[in-house]
N, C-alpha and C positions, 0 to 999 in steps of 0.2 A: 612599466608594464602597460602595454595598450589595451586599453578596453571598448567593449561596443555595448551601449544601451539605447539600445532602439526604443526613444522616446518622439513623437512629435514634440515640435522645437518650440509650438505654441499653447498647443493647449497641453501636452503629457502624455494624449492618446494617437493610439494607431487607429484609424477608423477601420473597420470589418468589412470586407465587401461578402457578399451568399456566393455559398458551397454551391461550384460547379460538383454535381452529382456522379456526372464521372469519369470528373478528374483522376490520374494517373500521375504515384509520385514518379519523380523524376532520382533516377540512382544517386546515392549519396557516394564518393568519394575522398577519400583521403583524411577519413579518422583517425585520430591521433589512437596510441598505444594506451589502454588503462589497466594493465595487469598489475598496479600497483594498488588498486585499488580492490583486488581480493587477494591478497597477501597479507600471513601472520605477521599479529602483533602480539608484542605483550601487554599482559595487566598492568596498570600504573593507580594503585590502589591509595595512594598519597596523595593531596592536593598538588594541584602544578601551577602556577602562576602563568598568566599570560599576558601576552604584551597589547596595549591597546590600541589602535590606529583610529583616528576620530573621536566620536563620543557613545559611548554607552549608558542610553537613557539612566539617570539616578532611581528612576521611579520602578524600573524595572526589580523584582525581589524575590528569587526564588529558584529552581533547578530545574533546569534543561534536559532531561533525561532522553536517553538515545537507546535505540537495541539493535542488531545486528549480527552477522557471524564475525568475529573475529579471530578465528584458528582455522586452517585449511589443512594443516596435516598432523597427524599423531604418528610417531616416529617414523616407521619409512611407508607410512599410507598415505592415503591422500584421499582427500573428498569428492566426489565428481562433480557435485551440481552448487551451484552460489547457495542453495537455504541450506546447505547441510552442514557447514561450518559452524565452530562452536559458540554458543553465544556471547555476546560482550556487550556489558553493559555502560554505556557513557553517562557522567553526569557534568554538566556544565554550570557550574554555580555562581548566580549573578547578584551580585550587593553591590549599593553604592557606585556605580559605573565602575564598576572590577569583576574579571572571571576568573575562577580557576577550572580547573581540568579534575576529573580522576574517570578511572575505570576499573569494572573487574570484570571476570570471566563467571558467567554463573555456576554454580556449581551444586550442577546438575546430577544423577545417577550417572547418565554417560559419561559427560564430561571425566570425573571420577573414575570411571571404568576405563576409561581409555587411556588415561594418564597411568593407572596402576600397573595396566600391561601394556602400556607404549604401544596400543596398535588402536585401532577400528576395532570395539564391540560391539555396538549396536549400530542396525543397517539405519541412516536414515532414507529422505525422499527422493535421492538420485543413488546413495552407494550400499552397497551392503555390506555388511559385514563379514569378512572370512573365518569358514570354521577355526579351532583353536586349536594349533600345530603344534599345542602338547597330546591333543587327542591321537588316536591311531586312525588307520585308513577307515576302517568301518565304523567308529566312532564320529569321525569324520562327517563320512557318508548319510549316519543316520541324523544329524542336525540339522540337516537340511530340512528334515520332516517336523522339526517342531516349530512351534505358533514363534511366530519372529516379537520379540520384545520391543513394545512401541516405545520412541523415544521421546524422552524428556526435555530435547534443547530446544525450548523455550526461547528462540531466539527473532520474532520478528516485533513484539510492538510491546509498549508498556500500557494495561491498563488499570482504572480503579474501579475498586470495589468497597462500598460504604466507606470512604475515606481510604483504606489499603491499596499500596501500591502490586504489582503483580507483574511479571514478563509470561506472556504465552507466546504458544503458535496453536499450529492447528489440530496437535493432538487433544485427548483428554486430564492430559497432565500440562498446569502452571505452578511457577511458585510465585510467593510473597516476599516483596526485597525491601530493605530498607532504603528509603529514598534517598536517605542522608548520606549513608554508608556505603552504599549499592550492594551491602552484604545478602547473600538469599539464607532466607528465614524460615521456610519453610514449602513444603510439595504440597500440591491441593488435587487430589485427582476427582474429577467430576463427576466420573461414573460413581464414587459413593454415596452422589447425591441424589444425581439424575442418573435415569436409564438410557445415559449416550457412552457414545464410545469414540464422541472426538468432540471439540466445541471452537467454536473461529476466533481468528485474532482480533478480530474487531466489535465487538462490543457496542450497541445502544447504549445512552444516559440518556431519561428525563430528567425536569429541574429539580421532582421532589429526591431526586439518588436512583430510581429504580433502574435496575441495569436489562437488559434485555439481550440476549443472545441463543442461537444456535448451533442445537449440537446433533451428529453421527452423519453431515454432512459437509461438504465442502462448497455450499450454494453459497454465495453470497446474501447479503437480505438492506432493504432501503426501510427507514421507517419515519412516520409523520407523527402526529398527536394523538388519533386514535387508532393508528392502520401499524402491521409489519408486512412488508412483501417479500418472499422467498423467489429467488430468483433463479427458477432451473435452466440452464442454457448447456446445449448439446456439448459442455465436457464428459464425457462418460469414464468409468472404472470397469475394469473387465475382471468380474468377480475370480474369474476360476484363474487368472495369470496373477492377481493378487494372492490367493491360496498358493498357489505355486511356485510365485517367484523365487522364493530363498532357494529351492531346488534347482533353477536355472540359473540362479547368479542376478537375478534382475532386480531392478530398485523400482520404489511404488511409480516412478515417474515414466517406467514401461507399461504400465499399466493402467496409464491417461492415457485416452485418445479424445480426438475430436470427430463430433460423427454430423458435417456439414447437412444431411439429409432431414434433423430433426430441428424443429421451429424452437424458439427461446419460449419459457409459461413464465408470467409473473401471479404467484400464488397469493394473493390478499386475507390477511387474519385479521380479526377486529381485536385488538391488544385488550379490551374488557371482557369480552367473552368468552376469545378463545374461539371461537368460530372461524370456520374456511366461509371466505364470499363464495357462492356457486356461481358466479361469472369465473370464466378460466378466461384469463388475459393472454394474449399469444401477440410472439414478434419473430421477425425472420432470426437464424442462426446470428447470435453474438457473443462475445467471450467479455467479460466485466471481472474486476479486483475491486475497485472501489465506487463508494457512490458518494455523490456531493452534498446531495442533499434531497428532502421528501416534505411535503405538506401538501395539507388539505385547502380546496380553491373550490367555492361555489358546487359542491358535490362532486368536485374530479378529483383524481390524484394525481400531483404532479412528482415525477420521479425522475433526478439528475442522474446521470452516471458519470464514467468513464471508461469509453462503449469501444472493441473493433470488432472487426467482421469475422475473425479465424481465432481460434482458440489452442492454437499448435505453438502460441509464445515461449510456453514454460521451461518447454526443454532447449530453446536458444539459450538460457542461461547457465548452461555446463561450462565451470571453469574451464576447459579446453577452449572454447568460445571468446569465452572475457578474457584469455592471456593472448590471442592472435594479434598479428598486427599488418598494416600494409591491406593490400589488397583483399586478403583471406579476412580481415576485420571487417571492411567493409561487405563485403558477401555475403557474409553473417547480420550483419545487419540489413540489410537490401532482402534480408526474406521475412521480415520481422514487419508485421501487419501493425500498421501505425494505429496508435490509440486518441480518440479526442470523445471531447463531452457531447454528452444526449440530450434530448427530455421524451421524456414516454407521459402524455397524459390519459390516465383511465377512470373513465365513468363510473360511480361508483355504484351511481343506478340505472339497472338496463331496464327500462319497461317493455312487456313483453307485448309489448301493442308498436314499437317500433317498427317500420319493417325491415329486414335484411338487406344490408347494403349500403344501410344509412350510417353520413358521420357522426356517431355522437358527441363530439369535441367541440363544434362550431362556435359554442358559449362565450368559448375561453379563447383569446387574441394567442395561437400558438400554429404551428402550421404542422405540430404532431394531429396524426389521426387518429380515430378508433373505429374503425369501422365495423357493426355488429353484421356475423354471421350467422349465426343458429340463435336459438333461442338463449342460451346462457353461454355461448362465444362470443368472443370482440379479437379483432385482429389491430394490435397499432403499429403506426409506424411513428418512428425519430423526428424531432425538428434539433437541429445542429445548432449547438451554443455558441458557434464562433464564424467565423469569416476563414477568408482562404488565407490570411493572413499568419494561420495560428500553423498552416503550413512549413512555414519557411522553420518550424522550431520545432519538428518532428512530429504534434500534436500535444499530448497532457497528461499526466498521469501523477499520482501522489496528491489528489485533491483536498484540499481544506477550505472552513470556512469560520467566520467565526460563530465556535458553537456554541456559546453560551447563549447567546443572542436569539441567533438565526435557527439553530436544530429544529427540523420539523416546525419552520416556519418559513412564509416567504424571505426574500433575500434579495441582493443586488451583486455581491461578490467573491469570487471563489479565486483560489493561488493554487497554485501547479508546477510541478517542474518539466518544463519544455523536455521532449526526447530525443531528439536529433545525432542517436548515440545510444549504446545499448542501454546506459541510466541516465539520470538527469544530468543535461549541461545548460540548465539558463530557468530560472523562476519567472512565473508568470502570473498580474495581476489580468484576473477577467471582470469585468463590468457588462452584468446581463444588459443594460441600458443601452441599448446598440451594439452591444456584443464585441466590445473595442478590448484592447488587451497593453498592457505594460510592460516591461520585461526589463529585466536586469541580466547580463549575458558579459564573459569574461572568457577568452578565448585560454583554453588549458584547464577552466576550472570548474568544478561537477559538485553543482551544490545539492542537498538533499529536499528531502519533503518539506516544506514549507510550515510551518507553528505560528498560528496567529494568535498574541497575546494584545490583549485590551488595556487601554490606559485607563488608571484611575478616573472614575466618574462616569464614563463616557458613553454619549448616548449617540453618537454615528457609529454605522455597523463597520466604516473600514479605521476608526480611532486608534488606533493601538500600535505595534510592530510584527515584522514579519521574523520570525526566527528559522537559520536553516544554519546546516556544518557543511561546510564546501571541499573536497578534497581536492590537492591538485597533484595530480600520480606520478606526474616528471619531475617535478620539484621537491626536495628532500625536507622534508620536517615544517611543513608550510601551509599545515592544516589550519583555518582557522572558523572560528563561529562567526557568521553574517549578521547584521542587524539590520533591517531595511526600515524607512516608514511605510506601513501598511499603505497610505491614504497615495502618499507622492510616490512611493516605490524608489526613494533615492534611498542611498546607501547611508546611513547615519554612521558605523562604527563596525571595527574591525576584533576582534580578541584571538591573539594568533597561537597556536600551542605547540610549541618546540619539538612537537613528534607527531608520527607516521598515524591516521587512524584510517582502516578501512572505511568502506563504504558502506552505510545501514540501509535499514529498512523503517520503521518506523519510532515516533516518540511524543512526548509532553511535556506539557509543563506546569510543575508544581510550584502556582503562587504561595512564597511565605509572607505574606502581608498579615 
């Protein structure tokens, strides 16, 4: 099997040359077919043994936890959109340089529902649900008018809560799963706690456990040491087509839009008080999923993303999309607004004796702006984390760092899975030090989000390994877990698992040391 790792042959690195501003990509063709990679599987709720290629660190001790959709249809339905399939949970268990494999399906309310009547009960974020064709016509008719039942699948990211393992998304309902077992344990709905009525996949941790999160929106948020930023960016919901959808047939994902005319605000809280800053921080239109990382520098804040310019992404990912092939693939993706990393830095004090117009940023070595405009406005713009280099591999998306370490502190390096494809086909080591990049890339093969785990002891921030599950959608049963060195970015060891696993979204990893 041929492979490409675009390594410099001397030193390891690609040196970064500056983002022409504006540059035009150049159309991609001749992407390969990946409908294999949202195709049902089943549960494999038993250990599986896997075969090893190289070496899997010994030191490494604990479980690779994965979340994803893994069911696309309930009897003769089907789901429309990639988040709406059922959830499936991976666990990877590493002892000793040895993996095994298991999985299960959560089992969820819907989940459950769906299997009991072999159809679609509950609508999720692309399908809805069809009324119940045991009902009659007016029966029918009038369920359209009731409150749609929000769902339970739980299917993008695994995270903790005081020690407890958990699978959410983005409603107000998670459950608690056994990490060991991947058995679910238990539903947690948040509105009996809080007065929300959704809460994100993604979750803050400080060192002392405290967990931080947002809920009855779908904002994103970046957080430092003493600061969280809510991140509003002109995706909008159109109240009165979300009241109404189920009447028309439509899934919540009709009732995104993007409305290019309004600027992005970053909303700044001080995590001790609870206060809003009354500086409102403003940036041109941009659409973010994930953020790299956030800390505090000489009175600014600095805040990573991973930033595009159009926020119309989400409904490129309808299975109808991800099964094309040939030409029609690529078309699909050639309108797909390419993602790469940011930095936004924000003053945290504006004095009101500055005048208008001025940069407040100059402090700090970054070529982000801030420039105040009213008395408690500031407008910034971006300085680009990378070189045109990061080009040739679609841009970046599924950021990590190591966050034990680094969370809401400065930092030197972040991993990504290059885009060059509607999901990730090539991982990427970035080094802010010149902004040079690494890359491991395997022509056919589509690795996931990158997990950076730490070696024993270890006091360099890139010490450790990079952990990701690779699919490869043309080749039958030839799934396996990657282990990279974090530091060199070569391939230490392969763990291949004798079956088919879709493609996920998010995960962790649970040290048993």
């Amino acid at each position: 099997m041929s492979s490409v790792n675009r390594l410099n042959s001397s030193t390891g690195w690609r040196k970064s040359k500056s983002k022409n501003k504006d540059q035009h990509f150049t159309d991609v063709q001749g992407l390969p077919c990946i409908e294999n990679l949202v195709c049902s599987v089943n549960e494999n709720p038993e250990p599986i043994k896997t075969t090893i290629t190289g070496n899997i660190p010994s030191w490494i001790k604990g479980n690779f936890l994965r979340n994803g959709p893994g069911k696309f249809e309930i009897g003769r339905s089907s789901f429309n959109h990639w988040f709406d399939g059922m959830a499936l949970m991976h666990q990877f268990h590493i002892e000793d340089g040895k993996v095994t494999y298991m999985s299960r399906f959560l089992k969820s309310d819907c989940y459950k529902a769906n299997l009991e009547h072999n159809r679609i009960m509950v609508s999720e974020f692309g399908t809805v649900a069809m009324p119940d064709p045991c009902k009659n016509v007016f029966q029918r008719f009038l369920s359209r008018f009731e409150l749609p039942k929000p769902t339970d699948n739980a299917n993008v990211s695994f995270v903790q809560y005081k020690g407890d393992y958990y699978v959410s998304t983005e409603t107000n309902f998670m459950h608690k799963i056994d990490p060991q077992t991947l058995e679910t344990k238990e539903k947690v709905d948040w509105s009996k706690f809080i007065a929300v009525n959704g809460a994100t996949a993604h979750p803050h941790v400080d060192p002392d456990g405290t967990t931080y999160n947002m809920g009855n929106s779908y904002t994103p948020k970046a957080m430092s040491e003493n600061y969280v930023v809510f991140i509003e960016q002109p995706i909008k919901m159109d109240l009165l087509k979300i009241a109404t959808r189920e009447l028309h047939g439509k899934g919540i994902n009709d009732c995104v839009y993007w409305d290019p005319n309004q600027n992005t605000v970053f909303h700044v809280i001080n995590k001790h008080t609870g206060k809003l800053s009354f500086v409102k921080y403003y940036a041109k239109p941009l659409s973010t999923f994930h953020q790299i990382n956030c800390y505090e520098e000489n009175g600014f804040l600095v805040m990573d993303m991973c930033c595009s310019d159009d926020g119309q992404a989400i409904n490129i990912y309808m299975i109808q999309n991800l099964k094309k092939s040939g030409n029609a693939l690529d078309e699909v993706y050639n309108t797909l607004c390419r993602v790469f990393p940011r930095r936004f830095v924000l003053p945290l004090n504006v004095d009101s004796d500055i005048p208008c117009g001025q940069n407040l940023n100059t402090p700090l070595n970054s070529t982000a702006t801030a420039i105040k405009t009213d008395e408690n406005k500031v407008f910034c713009t971006h300085e680009d984390l990378h070189g045109d280099n990061l080009n040739e591999y679609g841009g970046l998306e599924f950021p990590h760092i190591n966050y034990s370490m680094c969370n809401s502190h400065p930092y030197r390096y972040f991993y990504g899975c290059g885009f060059r494809h509607l999901v990730g086909d090539s991982l990427i080591k970035m080094d802010l030090q010149g902004k040079q990049i690494k890359v491991w890339k395997h022509t056919g093969m589509f690795p996931s989000e990158p997990i950076f785990v730490s070696s024993p002891g270890a006091v360099e921030e890139d010490d450790g390994v990079i952990l990701s599950v690779v699919i490869t959608p043309n080749q039958d049963k030839s799934t396996f877990l990657l282990v990279l060195d974090a530091k060199t970015f070569e391939e230490l060891g392969r763990a291949q698992v004798p079956i088919n696993i879709p493609y996920g979204f998010h995960g962790t990893f649970q040290d048993r040391h």
